[in-house]
N, C-alpha and C positions, 0 to 999 in steps of 0.2 A: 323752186316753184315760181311760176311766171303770176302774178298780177295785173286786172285790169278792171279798167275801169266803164261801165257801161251804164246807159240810161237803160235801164230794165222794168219789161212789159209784166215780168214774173213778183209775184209778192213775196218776200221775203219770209212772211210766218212771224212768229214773233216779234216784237221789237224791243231792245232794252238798250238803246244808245243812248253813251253819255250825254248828247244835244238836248237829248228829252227829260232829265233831270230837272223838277223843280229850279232848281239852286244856279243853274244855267247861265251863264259859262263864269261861277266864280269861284278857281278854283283854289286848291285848298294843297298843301306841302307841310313836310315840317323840316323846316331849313335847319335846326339842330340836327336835325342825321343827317342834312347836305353839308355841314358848313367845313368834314374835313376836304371831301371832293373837289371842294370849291376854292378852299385854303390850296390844293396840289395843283389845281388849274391854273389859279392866280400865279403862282410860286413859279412853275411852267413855262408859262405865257413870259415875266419876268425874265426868267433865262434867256429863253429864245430871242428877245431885242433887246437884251442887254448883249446878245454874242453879234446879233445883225449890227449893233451902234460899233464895231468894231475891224468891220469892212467897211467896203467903198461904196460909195453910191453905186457904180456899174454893178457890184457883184448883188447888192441890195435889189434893182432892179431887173438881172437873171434869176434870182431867187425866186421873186414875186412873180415872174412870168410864168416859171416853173412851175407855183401852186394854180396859178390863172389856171395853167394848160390843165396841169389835172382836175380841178374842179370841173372844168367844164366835160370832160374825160369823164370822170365818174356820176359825176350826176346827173347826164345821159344816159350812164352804161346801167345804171340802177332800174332804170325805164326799158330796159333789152334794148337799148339803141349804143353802136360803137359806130363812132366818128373819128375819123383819119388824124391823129395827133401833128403829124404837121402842119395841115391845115386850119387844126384850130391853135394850132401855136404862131403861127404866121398871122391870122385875124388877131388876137389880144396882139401880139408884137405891133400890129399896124395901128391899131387904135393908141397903145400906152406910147407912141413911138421912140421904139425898145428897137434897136439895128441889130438883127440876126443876120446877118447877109439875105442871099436869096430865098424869096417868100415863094412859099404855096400858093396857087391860084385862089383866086375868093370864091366860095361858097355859101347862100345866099341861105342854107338850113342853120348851117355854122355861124358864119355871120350874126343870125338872129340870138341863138344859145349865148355867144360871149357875149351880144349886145347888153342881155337882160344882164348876166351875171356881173360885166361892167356898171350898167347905172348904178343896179344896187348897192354896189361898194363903194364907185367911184362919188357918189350923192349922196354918203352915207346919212348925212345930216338935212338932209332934204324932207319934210314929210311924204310919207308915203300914204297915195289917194289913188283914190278907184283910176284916174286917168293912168296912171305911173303900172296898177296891174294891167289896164286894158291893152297899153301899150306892151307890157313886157310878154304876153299872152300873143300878141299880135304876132311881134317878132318871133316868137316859137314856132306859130304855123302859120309863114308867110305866103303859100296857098293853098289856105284856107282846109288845109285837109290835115286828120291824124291817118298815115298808113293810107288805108283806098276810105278813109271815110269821112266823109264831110262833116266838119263840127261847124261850132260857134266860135267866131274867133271876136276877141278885143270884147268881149261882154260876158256877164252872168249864164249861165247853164238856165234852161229855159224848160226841161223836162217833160217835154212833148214825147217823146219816148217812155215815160215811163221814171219811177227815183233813181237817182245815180246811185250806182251800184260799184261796191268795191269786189273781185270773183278771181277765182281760181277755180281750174281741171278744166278738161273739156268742154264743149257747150252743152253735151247729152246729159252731163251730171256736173253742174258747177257748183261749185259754192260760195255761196256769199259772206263775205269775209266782215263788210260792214254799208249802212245804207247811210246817204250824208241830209240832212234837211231837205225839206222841200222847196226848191227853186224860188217859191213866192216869199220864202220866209230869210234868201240872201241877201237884199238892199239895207233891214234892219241891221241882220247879223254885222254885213259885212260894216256897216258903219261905226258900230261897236267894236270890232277889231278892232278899226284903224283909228279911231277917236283912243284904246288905251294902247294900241303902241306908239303911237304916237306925243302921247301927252302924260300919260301915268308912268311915273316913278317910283310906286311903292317897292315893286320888285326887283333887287340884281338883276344887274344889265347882261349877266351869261346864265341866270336863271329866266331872263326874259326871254333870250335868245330860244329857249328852249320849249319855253310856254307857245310862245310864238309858230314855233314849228306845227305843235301839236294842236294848236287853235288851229290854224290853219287849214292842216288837211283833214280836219275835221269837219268844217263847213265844206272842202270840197265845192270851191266856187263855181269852178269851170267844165266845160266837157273833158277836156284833156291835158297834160303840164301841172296838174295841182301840187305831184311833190318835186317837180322844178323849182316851181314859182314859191313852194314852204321853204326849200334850202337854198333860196335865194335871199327869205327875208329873214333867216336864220343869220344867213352872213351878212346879212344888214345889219342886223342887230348887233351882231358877235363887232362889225365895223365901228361903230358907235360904242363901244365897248372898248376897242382898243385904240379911238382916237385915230384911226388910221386907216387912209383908203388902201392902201396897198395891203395885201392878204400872202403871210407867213405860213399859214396850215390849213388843210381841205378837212373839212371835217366832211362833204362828199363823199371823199376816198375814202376814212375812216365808216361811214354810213353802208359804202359798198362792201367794205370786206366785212361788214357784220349785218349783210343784209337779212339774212334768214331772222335772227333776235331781233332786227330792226322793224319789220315786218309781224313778227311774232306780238312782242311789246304792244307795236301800236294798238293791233285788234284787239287786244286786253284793254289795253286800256280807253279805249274808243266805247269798248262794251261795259266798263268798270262806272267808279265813283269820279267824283269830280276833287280827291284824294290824289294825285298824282306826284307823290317821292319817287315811288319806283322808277317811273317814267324820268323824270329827270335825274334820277341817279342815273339809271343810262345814258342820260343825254351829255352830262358832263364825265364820267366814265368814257365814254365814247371822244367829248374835246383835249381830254386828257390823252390819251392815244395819240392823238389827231396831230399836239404838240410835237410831241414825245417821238412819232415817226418826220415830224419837221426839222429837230433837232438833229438827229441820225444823222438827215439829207443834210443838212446845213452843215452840219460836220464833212461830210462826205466832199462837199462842196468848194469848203475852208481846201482842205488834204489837196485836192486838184489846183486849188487857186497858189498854193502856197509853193507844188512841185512847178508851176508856171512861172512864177514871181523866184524861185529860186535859180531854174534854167534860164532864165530869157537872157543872158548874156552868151549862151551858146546857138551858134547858127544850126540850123536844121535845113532838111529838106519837106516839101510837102508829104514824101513818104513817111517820114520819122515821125511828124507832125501828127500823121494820122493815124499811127501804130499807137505812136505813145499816149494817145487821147482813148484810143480803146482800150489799151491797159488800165487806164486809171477807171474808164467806166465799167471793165472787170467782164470778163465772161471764164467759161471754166478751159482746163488746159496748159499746156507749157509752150513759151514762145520758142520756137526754134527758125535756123533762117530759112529752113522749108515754107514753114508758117507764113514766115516775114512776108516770101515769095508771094505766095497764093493769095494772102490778103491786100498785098502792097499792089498788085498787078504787075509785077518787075522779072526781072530776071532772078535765079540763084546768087548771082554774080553781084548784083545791085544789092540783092539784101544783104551780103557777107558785109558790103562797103558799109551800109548804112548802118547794123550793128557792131562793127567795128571803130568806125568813127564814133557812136556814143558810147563805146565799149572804153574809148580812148578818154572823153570826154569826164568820163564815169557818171554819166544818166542811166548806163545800164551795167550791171553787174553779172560775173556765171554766177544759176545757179548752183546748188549746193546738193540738190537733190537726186544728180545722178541718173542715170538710164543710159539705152544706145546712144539718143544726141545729146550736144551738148543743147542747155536750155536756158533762158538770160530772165533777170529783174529790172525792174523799174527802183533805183536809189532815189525815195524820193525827196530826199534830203540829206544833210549831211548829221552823222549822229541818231539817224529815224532808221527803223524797220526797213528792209526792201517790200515790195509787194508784186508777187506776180502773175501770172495767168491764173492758177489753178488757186490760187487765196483770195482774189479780190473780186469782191460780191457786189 
C-alpha cells in the first residue's frame, strides 16, 4: 500500500488523534516490559563493536560506508523512491573521503538525501534547531518541487490547502489514514520537541530514539520528507547513543522490510493514547533486527576480508580477481570454465589457464558434487569449509 501525504480540502469526519489528547505530548510506557528488549539491544549493539574494535580502520570505514549506502537506499525506497546505489555510494564516499576507485557522477537529488543523513550523524552532538531542519528539508527538495508538485521548501507547512493529510487508495475513494495539527499550532509544538530532545534526559537514549521518531511524524511539520527527516533524527539520536558518528546498522532498511507493520503501528497509534509500549516495543524489536542483520553483514565481511588477507601473497590476474570476488559475494550455480569464460570476457583457453593456476595455487578446489562438468570452490582458508557458487548467499 502506497502512502501520501496531502494538504486536503476534504474533512476528515471524526477526529481522535493522539495530538488532541488533553495530556499532550507526555507520553506515558512502562519500561518494565521494555527493559528485556532493551537488555538484547544493549547486549547487540555490544557485540557488534566489540567484533568492529577488531578489524582495521579501512575495513571499519567500508563497513560504515556500506550502512551509509543503504540508509540512504531504504529510506528513500520507504517513500516509493529508488535511487541508483552507485551513486549514492559514490556521494557518502566523497563526503566521508572513503577511496572506492572510480566515482559515479554527482547528482544534486542524491547529493541532498546523504547530505541530510550525513549532518545528522556526523553532528550528532550538535543541537538540533529549526535552522538544521530547514536546512535538512531544503536539501531534500533542492528544486523546490515534490514529484510535479510545488511545495514549501526550508519552512513549516503553512495549510493553505487545506490539513495535512496522511491517505491511501485512489483519489475517487481515499482514505485517511491520520490528520497532523494544524499549521498554526507547529512553531509551539515544534519548539517543544527540540527544547526535550535536546535537553531532557529522563528517557533512554534508544527509548528516546524511538519517542523521537514517533513525536515527529506526528507533528508532521512539513509538506513533504516528514518520515525522512523522523529516521534521520531517529539516527541522531540512536548516534548520541552510541558515542559514535559513524553508523554500524540501518534501522531504515530494517523499517523497509517491515514496512506494512511499520505503517500499520503508526496509525494505531497516532489514533491511540499517549500510552505508547507497544509502539516502542516495535521500535526496539525492529533495532534488534537491525543489529542482528549488521552482524550477519559484518561476519560476511570479516569471511571475504580474511580469504583476502590469506591469498595476498599469491599473484592473480584481473580475471581471477574478479571471479574470485563474485564468488565470495555469492550468486547461485556451479562455476565451471565455461562460466569462467562468459563472465571473465576471455577465451575457453584463458579460463582453463586461470583456473588451473589457482587450481595449482589451491585458492580453488574440484568440486565434490559431480555432474557432466567438472565444477571448482573457493578454499577460503586453510582448515575452513570451501564455498561455492550454488552455497554462497
Amino acid at each position: 500500500m502506497v502512502y501520501s501525504c496531502y494538504n486536503n480540502r476534504m474533512n476528515s469526519g471524526d477526529k481522535n488523534y493522539i495530538w488532541q489528547n488533553p495530556q499532550w505530548p507526555h507520553w506515558e510506557y512502562d519500561l518494565k516490559q521494555l527493559t528485556g528488549l532493551l537488555t538484547q539491544v544493549y547486549q547487540a549493539q555490544g557485540r557488534l563493536i566489540g567484533s568492529l574494535h577488531h578489524v582495521g580502520v579501512h575495513l571499519r570505514d567500508q563497513e560504515s560506508l556500506r550502512v551509509f549506502t543503504e540508509d540512504v537506499l531504504k529510506t528513500s525506497e520507504i517513500e516509493g523512491e529508488k535511487l541508483d546505489p552507485d551513486s549514492v555510494r559514490s556521494s557518502i564516499a566523497r563526503r566521508l573521503g572513503i577511496d572506492i576507485g572510480a566515482l559515479a557522477p554527482s547528482d544534486r537529488h542524491i547529493d541532498g538525501v546523504v547530505d541530510m543523513v550525513l549532518e545528522a550523524t556526523q553532528h550528532h552532538q550538535v543541537n538540533l534547531t529549526q535552522e538544521r531542519l530547514f536546512a535538512w528539508h531544503a536539501a531534500l527538495f533542492p528544486t523546490g518541487y515534490s514529484g510535479l508538485s510545488k511545495i514549501l521548501v526550508g519552512t513549516w507547512r503553512d495549510d493553505a490547502l487545506g490539513p495535512m493529510q496522511v491517505v491511501s487508495g485512489p483519489i475517487s475513494r481515499q482514505k485517511v489514514h491520520f490528520e497532523a495539527p494544524p499549521a498554526q499550532q507547529l512553531p509551539p509544538e515544534m519548539e517543544q520537541f527540540l527544547l526535550w530532545f535536546n535537553v531532557d534526559q529522563q528517557d533512554d537514549p534508544i527509548i528516546k530514539a524511538g519517542l523521537a521518531h514517533l513525536w515527529f511524524v506526528t507533528l508532521h511539520p512539513f509538506d513533504d520528507g516528514n518520515g525522512r527527516i523522523a529516521r534521520a533524527i531517529g539516527d541522531m539520536a540512536l548516534a548520541r547513543s552510541d558515542g559514535s558518528s559513524q553508523r554500524f546498522y540501518s534501522l531504515a532498511a530494517q523499517i523497509g522490510r517491515d514496512r506494512n507493520n511499520y505503517y500499520e503501528l503508526l496509525e494505531q497509534t497516532q489514533k491511540g493514547t499517549l500510552e505508547v509500549t507497544q509502539w516502542l516495543s516495535w521500535f526496539l524489536s525492529s533495532m534488534l533486527s537491525a543489529i542482528q542483520a549488521a552482524e550477519a553483514a559484518l561476519s560476511f565481511t570479516l569471511v571475504k576480508a580474511n580469504f583476502w588477507q590469506h591469498w595476498s601473497g599469491t599473484p592473480m590476474n584481473e580475471r581471477q580477481i574478479k571471479l574470485l570476488n563474485k564468488m565470495l559475494d555469492g550468486f547461485e550455480g556451479k562455476l565451471t570454465s565455461s562460466k569462467w569464460a562468459i563472465i571473465a570476457k576471455c577465451s575457453p583457453d584463458s579460463a582453463l589457464r586461470d583456473i588451473s593456476d589457482l587450481l595449482e595455487h589451491g585458492v580453488l578446489v574440484k568440486s565434490d558434487s559431480g555432474g557432466r562438468s567438472t565444477s571448482y570452490e573457493l578454499q577460503l582458508s586453510l582448515g575452513t569449509p570451501q564455498l561455492s557458487f550454488s552455497n554462497c548467499k
